[in-house]
C-alpha positions in Angstrom: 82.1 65.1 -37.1 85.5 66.3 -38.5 87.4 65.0 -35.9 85.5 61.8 -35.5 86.4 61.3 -39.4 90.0 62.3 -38.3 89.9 59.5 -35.7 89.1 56.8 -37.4 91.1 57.6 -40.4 93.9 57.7 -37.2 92.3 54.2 -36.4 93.2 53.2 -39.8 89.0 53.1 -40.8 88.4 54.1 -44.2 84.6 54.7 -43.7 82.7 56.7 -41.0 78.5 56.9 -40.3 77.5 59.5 -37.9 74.1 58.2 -36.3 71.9 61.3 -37.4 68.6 59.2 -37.3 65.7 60.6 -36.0 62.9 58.2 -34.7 59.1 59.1 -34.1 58.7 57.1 -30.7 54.9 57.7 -31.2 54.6 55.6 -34.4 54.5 52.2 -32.6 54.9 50.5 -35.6 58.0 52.6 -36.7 59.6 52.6 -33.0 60.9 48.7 -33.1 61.5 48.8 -36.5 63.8 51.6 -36.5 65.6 50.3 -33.3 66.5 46.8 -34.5 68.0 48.4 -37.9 70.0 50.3 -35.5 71.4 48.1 -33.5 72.4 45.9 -36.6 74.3 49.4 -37.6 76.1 49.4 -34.7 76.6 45.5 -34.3 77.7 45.5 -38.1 80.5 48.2 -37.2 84.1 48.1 -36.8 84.7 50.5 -33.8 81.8 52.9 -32.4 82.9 56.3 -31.3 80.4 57.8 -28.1 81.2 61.4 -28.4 81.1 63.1 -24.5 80.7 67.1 -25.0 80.9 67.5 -21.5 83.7 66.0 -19.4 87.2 65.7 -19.4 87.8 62.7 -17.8 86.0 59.5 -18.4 83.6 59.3 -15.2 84.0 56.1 -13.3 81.7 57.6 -9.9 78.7 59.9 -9.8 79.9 63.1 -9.5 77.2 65.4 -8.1 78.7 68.8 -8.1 79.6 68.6 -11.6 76.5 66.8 -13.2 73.9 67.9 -10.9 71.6 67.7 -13.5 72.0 64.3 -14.6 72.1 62.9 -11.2 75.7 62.8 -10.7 76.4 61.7 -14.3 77.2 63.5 -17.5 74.6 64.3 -20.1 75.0 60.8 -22.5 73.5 61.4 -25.8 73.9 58.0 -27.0 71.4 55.1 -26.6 71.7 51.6 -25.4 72.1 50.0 -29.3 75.7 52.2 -29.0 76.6 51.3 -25.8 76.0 47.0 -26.8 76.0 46.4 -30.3 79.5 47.3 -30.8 82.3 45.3 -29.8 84.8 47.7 -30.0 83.8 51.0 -28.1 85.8 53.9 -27.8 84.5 57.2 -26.0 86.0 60.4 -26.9 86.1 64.3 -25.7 86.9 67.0 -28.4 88.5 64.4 -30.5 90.5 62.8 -28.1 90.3 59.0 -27.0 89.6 59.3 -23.1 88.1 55.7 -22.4 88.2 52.6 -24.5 86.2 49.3 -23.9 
């Protein structure tokens, strides 16, 4: 979080909100709810950062010796809202900008 606030004041952003929102996906009532006020979030925003604990490089090819787990991939803790609300999207690795769409 420190360095994402370090990025975007970087970035010239004077504001940061780090998606800490928790859904109950059994409350059928609450799961489409809580996903369209999320995508407005990230629709509404500026610049999104997706934080990637665990690679180095951006991965452009399944690599299956490395992300065996994932098939091939890296373990992505963000949803889809992040990936197409924004319209600027920056992915980063311990702080750093490593892929930028």
């Amino acid at each position: 979080i420190v360095k994402s606030c370090q990025q975007a004041e970087n970035d010239g952003l004077e504001w940061l909100w780090v998606d800490t929102f928790c859904v109950d996906k059994r409350n059928s009532t609450e799961l489409p709810e809580a996903l369209n006020s999320m995508f407005r979030w990230y629709e509404d925003s500026k610049r999104c950062y997706a934080y990637l604990h665990d690679v180095d490089v951006f991965p452009t090819t399944p690599d299956h010796e490395t992300f065996s787990a994932f098939n091939g991939w890296p373990e992505w803790g963000w949803t889809l809202q992040e990936l197409i609300g924004p319209t600027d999207l920056q992915f980063l690795q311990q702080g750093l900008a490593i892929y930028r769409r």
